[in-house]
C-alpha positions as CSV (number, residue, x, y, z in Angstrom):
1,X,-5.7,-10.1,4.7
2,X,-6.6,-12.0,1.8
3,X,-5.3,-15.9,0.8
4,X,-2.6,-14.0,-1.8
5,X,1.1,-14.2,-1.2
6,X,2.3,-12.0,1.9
7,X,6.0,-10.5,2.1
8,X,8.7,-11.9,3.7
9,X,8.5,-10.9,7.4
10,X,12.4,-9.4,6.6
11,X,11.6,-7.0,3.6
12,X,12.6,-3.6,3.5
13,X,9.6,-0.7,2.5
14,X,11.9,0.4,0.1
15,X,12.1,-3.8,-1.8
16,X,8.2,-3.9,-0.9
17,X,6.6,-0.6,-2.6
18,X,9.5,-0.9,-5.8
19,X,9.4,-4.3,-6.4
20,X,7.3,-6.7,-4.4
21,X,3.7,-5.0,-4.6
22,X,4.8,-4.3,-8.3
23,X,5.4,-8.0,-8.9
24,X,2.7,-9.1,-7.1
25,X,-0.2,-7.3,-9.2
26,X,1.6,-7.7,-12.3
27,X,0.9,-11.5,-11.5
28,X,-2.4,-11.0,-10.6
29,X,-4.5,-11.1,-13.6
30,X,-7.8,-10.8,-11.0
31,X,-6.2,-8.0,-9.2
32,X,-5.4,-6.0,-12.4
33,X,-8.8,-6.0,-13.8
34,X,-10.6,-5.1,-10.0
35,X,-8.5,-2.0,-10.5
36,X,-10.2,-1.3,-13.9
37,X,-9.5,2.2,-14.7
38,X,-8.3,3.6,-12.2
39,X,-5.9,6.1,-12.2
40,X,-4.4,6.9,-8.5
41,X,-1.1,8.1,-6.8
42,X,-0.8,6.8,-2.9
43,X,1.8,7.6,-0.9
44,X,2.8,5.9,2.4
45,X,4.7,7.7,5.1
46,X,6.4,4.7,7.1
47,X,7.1,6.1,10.3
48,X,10.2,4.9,12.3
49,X,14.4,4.5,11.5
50,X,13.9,1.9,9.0
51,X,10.4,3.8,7.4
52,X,10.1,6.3,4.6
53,X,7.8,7.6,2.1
54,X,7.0,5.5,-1.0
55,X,5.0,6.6,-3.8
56,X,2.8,4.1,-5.9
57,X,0.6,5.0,-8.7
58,X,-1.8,3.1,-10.6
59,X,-2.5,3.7,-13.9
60,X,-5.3,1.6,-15.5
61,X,-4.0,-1.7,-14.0
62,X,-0.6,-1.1,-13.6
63,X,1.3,-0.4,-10.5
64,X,4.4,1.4,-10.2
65,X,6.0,2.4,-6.7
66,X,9.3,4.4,-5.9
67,X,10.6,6.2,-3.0
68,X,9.6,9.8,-2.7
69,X,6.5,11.7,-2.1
70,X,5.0,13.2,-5.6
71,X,3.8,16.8,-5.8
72,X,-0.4,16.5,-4.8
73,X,-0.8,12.4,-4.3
74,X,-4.7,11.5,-4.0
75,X,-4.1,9.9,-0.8
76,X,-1.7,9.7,1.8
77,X,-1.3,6.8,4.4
78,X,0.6,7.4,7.2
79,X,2.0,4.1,9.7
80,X,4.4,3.6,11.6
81,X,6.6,0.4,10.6
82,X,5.3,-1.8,13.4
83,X,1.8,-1.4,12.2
84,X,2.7,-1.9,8.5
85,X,4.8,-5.1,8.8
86,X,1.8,-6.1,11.5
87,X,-1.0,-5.5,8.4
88,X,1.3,-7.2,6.2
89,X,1.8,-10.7,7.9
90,X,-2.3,-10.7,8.5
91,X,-2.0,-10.2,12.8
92,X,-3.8,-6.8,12.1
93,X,-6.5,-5.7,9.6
94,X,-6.8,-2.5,8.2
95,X,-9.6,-1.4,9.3
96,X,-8.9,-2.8,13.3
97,X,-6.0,0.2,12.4
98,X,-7.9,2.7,11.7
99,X,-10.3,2.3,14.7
100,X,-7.6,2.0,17.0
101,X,-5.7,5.2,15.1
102,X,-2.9,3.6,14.2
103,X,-3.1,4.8,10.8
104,X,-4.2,7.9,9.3
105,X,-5.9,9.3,5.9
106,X,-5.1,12.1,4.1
107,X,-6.9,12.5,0.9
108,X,-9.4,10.5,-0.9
109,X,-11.1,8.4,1.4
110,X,-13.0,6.2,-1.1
111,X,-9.6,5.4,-2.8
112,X,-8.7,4.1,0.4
113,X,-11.3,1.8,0.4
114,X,-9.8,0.3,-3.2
115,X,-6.4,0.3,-1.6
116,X,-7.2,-3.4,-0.3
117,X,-7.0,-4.2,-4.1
118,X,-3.7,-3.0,-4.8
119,X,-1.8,-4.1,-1.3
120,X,-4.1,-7.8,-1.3
């Protein structure tokens, strides 16, 4: 994980993918323009009693996340909790999870590569 601001080890996905990640590339005039143009809906399945399914979509720089799982999102990351609060304090990088299977890809796999720009 990068240098930029991580969550606090406590936060909920629900406070993360609504308001933290939100905040944090609104803030980030060098995060907004690496995401250009694109124009992307992800959706995370957290898997566990305190998980869920978050939606965020990008629209030419701007984030937006809520709870729920849109119609047909691009791509779909699916984690259980451990693993995501793991990726989010830096112990585990995203790639190390994918080669030990700890998430999984649905969708468009080269938008997964950009998702390091949106998350940090």
């Amino acid at each position: 994980m990068s240098d930029r601001a991580r969550p606090p080890e406590d936060i909920s996905p629900h406070e993360f993918f609504t308001r933290w990640i939100v905040d944090s590339v609104a803030e980030d005039a060098t995060r907004r323009e690496r995401l250009g143009d694109t124009e992307a809906v992800i959706t995370f399945v957290l898997a566990g009693p305190d998980g869920g399914t978050f939606s965020i979509f990008v629209t030419h720089g701007v984030v937006r996340g809520e709870p729920g799982r849109p119609f047909d999102p691009d791509l779909e990351v699916s984690v259980d909790l451990e693993t995501w609060r793991a990726l989010n304090r830096g112990e585990l990088s995203a790639p190390e999870a994918l080669l030990r299977r700890r998430i999984r890809l649905k969708g468009d796999l080269l938008l997964a590569i950009k998702l390091h720009l949106i998350l940090g």
